[in-house]
C-alpha positions in Angstrom: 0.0 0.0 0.0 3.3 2.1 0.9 4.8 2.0 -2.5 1.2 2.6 -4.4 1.0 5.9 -2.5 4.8 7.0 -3.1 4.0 5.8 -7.0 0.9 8.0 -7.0 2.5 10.9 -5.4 5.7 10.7 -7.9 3.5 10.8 -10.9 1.2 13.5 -9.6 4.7 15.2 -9.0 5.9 14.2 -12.3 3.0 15.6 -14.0 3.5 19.1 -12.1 6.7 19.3 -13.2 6.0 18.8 -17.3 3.4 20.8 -17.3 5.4 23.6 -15.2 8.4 23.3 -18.1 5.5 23.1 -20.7 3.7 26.3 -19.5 6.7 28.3 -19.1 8.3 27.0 -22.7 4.7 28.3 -23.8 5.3 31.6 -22.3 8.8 32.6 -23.3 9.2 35.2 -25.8 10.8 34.7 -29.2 13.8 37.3 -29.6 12.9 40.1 -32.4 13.6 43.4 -32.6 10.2 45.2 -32.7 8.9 44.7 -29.7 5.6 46.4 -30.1 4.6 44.8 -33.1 5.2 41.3 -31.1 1.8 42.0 -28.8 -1.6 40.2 -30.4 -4.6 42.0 -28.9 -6.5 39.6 -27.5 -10.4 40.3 -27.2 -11.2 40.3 -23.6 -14.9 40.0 -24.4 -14.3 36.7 -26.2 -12.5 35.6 -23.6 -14.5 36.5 -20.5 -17.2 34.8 -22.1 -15.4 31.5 -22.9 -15.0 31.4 -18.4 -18.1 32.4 -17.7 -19.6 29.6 -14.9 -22.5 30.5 -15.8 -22.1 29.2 -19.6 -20.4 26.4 -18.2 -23.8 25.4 -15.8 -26.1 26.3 -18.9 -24.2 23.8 -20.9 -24.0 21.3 -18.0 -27.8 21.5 -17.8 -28.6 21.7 -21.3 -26.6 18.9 -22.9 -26.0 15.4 -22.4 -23.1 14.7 -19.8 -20.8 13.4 -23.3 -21.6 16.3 -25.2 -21.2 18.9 -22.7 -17.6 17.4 -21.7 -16.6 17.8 -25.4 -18.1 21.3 -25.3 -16.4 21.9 -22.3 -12.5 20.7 -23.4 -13.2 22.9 -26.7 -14.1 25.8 -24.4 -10.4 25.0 -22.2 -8.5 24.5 -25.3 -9.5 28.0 -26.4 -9.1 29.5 -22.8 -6.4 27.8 -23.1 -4.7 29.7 -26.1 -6.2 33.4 -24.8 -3.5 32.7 -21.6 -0.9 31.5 -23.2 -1.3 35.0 -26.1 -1.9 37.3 -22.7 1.3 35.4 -21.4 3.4 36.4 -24.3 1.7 39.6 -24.6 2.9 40.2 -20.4 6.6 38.8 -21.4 6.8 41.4 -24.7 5.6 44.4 -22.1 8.3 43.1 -19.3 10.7 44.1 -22.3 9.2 47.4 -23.3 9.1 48.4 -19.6 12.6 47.4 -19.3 13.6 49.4 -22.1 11.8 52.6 -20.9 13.6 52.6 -17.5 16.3 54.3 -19.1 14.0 57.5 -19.9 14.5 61.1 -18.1 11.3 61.5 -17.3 10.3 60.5 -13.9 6.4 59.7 -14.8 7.7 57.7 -17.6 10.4 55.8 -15.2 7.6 55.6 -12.6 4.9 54.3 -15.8 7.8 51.4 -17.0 7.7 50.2 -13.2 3.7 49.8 -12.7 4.3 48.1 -16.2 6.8 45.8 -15.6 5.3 44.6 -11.8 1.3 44.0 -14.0 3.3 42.3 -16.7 5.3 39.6 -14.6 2.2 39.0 -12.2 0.3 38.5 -15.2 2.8 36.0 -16.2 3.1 34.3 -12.9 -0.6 33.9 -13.1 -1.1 32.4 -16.4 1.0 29.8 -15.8 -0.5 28.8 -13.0 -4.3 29.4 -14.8 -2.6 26.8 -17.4 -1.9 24.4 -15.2 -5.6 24.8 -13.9 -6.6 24.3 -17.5 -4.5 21.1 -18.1 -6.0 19.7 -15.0 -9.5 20.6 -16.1 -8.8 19.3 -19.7 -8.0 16.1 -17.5 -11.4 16.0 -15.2 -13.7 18.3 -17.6 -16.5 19.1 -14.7 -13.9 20.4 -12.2 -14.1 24.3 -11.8 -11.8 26.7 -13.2 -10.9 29.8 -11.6 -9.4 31.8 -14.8 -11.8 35.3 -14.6 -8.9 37.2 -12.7 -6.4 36.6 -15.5 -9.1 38.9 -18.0 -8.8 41.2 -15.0 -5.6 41.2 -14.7 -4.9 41.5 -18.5 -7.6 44.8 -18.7 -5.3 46.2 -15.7 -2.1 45.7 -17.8 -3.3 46.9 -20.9 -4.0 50.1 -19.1 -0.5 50.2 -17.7 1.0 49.5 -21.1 -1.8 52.8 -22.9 0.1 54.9 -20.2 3.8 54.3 -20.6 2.9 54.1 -24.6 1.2 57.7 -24.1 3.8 58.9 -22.0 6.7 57.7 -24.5 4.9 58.8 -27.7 1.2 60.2 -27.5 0.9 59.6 -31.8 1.4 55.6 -31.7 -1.0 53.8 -29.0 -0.1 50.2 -27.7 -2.9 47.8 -28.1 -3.0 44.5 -25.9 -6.9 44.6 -25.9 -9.5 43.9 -28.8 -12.5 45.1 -28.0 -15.6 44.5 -31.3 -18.0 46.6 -30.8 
């Protein structure tokens, strides 16, 4: 009984591990030199809606328990891909930020700060939000907690409008889609 305990905990250690290294493999930024053209808005309304429990219960109710768990990994997959674009969007803004510490201006030093600290929470966060959604991919009726990385994102899109208005007012930096 002793072993089949220490072989469950290994592989449930195992598993935290290659998804860790997958997640943060997923979120490492590709080296090129124009960093603002790197960020894909992502639309925030889209995603909201994908996490929204109460599309998950609707679908739970309406559809039979096999249909809604293939609804329900398509849903993941696609929250799924919105993290991992807002992770890369948050490592791209890590960069700019970094770049704009070196300005004179003391609003725009003070900007690149607020910036950088939103951008690598963000990052923190959406790994761990993936690892949520590989679990959830895994047991499809377990709940995901994912709505604070749209918050998140919405707060460090208005951190990166700031330091991109402060740096220059003419060219605004877009991490948010919104169709209206």
């Amino acid at each position: 009984m002793t072993l089949a305990i220490f072989l469950v905990i290994a592989a449930v250690l195992s598993l935290v591990v290659i998804v860790g290294v997958a997640a943060s493999r997923g979120l490492q930024l590709s080296v090129r030199s124009d960093l603002a053209g790197q960020i894909q808005p992502i639309d925030v309304d889209a995603f909201r809606n994908l996490i929204n429990t109460a599309d998950d219960e609707f679908l739970r109710v309406s559809l039979a328990p096999s249909q809604c768990r293939a609804v329900r990994r398509a849903r993941l997959q696609a929250t799924a891909a919105y993290v991992l674009r807002a992770g890369r969007n948050a490592a791209v803004l890590v960069r700019i930020g970094q770049a704009a510490l070196t300005a004179n201006d003391p609003r725009t030093q003070h900007a690149a700060e607020r910036l950088i600290n939103d951008a690598l929470l963000l990052r923190r966060n959406a790994a761990f939000v993936l690892l949520r959604i590989y679990t959830a991919l895994a047991w499809p009726n377990s709940g995901l907690a994912a709505a604070g990385i749209a918050d998140r994102y919405e707060h460090l899109s208005g951190s990166a409008m700031l330091l991109g208005r402060l740096q220059n007012p003419a060219v605004p930096v877009r991490v948010a889609a919104r169709l209206r």
